[in-house]
C-alpha positions in Angstrom: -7.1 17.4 -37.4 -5.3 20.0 -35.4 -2.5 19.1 -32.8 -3.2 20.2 -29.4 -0.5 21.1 -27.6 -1.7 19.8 -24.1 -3.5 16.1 -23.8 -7.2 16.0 -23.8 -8.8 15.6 -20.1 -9.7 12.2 -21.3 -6.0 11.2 -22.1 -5.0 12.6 -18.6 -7.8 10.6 -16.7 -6.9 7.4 -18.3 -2.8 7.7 -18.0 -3.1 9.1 -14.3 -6.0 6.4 -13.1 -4.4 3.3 -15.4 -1.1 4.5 -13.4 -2.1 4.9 -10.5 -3.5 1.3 -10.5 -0.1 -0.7 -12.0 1.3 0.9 -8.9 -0.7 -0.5 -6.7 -0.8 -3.9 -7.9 3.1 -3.8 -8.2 3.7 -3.1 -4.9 0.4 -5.7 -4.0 1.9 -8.3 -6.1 5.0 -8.1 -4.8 3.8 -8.0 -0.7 1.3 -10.8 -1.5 4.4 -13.3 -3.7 7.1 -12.0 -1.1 5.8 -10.8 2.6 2.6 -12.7 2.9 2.3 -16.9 4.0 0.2 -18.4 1.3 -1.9 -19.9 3.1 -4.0 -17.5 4.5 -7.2 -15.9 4.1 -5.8 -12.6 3.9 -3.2 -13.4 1.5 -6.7 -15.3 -0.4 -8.7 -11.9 -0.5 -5.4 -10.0 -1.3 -5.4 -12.2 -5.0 -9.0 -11.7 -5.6 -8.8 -8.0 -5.7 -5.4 -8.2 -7.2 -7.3 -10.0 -10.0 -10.3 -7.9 -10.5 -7.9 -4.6 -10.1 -5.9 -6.5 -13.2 -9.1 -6.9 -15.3 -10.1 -3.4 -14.9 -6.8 -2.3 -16.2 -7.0 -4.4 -19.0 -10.9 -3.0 -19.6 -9.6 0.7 -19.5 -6.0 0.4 -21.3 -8.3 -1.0 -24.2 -10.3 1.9 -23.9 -7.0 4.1 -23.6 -6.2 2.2 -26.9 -8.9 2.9 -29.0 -9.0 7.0 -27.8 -5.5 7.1 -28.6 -6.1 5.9 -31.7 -9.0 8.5 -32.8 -7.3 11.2 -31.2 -4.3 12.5 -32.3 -1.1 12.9 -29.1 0.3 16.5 -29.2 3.3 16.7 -30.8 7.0 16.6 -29.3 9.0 19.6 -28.9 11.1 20.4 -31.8 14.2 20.4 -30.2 14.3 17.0 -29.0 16.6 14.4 -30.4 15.8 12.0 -33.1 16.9 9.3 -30.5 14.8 10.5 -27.8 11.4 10.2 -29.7 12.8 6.4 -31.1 12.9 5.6 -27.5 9.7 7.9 -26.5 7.5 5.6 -29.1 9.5 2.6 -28.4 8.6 3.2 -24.1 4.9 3.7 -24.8 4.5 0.5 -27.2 6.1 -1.2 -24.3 3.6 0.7 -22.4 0.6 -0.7 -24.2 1.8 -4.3 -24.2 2.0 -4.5 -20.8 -0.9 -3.0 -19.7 -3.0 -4.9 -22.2 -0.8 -8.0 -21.9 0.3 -8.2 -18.1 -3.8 -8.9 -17.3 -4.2 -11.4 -20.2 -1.2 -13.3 -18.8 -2.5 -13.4 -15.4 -5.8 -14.9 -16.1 -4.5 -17.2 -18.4 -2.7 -18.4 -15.3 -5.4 -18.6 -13.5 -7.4 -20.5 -16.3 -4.7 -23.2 -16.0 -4.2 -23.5 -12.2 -5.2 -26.5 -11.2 -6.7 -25.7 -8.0 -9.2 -24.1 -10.1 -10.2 -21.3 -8.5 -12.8 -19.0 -9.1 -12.8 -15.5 -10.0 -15.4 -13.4 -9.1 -14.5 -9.7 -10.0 -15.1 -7.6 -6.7 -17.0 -10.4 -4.9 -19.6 -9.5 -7.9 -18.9 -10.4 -11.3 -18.1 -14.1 -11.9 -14.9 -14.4 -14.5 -14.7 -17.4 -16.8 -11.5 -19.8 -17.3 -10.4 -19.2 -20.6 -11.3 -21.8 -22.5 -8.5 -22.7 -24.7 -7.3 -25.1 -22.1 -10.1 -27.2 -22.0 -8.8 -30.8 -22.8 -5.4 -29.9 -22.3 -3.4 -32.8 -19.3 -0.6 -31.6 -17.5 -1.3 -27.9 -16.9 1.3 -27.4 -14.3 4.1 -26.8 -16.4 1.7 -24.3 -18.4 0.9 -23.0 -15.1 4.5 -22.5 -14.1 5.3 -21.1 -17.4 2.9 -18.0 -16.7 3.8 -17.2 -13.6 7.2 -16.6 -14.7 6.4 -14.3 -17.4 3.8 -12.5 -15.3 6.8 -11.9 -12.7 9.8 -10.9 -15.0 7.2 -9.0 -16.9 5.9 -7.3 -13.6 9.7 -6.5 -13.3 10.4 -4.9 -16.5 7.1 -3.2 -16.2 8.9 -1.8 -13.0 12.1 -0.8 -14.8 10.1 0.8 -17.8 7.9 3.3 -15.3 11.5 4.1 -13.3 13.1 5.0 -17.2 9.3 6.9 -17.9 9.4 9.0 -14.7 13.0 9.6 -15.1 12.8 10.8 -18.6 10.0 13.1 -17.8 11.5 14.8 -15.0 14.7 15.2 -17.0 12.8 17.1 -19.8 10.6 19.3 -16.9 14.0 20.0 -15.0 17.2 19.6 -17.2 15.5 20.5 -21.1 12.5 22.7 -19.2 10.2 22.0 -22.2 6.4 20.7 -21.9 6.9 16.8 -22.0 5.9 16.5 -18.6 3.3 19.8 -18.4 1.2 18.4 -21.2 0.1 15.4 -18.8 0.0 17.8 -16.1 -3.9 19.2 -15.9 -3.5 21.9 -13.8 -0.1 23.7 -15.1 0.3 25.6 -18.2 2.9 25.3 -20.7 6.1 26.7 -20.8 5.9 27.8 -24.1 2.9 29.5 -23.9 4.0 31.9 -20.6 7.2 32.5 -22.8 4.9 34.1 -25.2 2.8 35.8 -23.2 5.5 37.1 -21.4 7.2 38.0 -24.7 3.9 39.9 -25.4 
């Protein structure tokens, strides 16, 4: 199978749509744990839609998954450092774990709350407890557990997109290769205007 040099459309529309959405609940999740009383009904709707947004990201970074998997990622520039594409593979493994994992973590929290709320995906779709608690006594400290990863993760996730965006403006701005144009739909690569131009 041939490398493309540029992402597929369908790479593009997951990365910028699953992105746009961690944004959002980052900043949610954060207004909602930090700005907002608790008990409120605002601050109530505020955590249902944070869970259904957190559901749909895990439902399309498993779809991002299994395209990624079929469909080969263009390949680096040549002239970047061994080190860089280490930390390049190492940033989007980290990448996949959270998007995939960050959602799992949060409704296992939820499964173990025991107010026992439900969740019902957009007002619509009811979402089951998961069952493995079932039988289990005590779940606060299980509880408590979760919520701690789900913020610290939430926080690395939060450090990791800063270190992503950074990197890729370096390599637009400072290397001016096409790290950053071949997740770009609209712009055309560098190399290929220096060939044309050469031409």
């Amino acid at each position: 199978m041939a490398t493309s040099t540029r992402y597929s459309f369908v790479a593009m529309f997951f990365h910028w749509l699953i992105a746009l959405l961690i944004i959002g609940q980052l900043i949610g999740g954060l207004v909602m744990v930090k700005l907002l009383p608790r008990a409120s009904s605002l601050t109530f709707e505020l955590y249902q839609f944070h869970k259904s947004i957190g559901i749909t990201i895990l439902g399309l970074s498993v779809l991002r998954l299994l395209w990624r998997l079929t469909h080969r990622a263009p390949a680096l520039p040549e002239t970047m450092p061994g080190w860089q594409r280490v930390m390049a593979g190492f940033s989007h493994i980290g990448f996949y774990v959270f998007m995939i994992g960050m959602p799992l973590i949060g409704w296992a929290m939820v499964s173990v709350s025991p107010l026992g709320i439900q969740t019902f995906l957009f007002k619509t779709i009811h979402l089951p407890h998961m069952p493995f608690w079932n039988g289990v006594e005590n779940l606060e400290p299980i509880e408590t557990l979760f919520k701690n990863i789900h913020e610290y993760v939430a926080y690395g996730a939060i450090a990791l997109i800063v270190l992503h965006v950074g990197a890729a403006l370096m390599h637009h701005f400072k290397d001016r290769d096409d790290v950053l144009i071949r997740m770009l739909p609209l712009l055309k690569n560098r190399s290929a205007n220096t060939l044309s131009n050469k031409n």
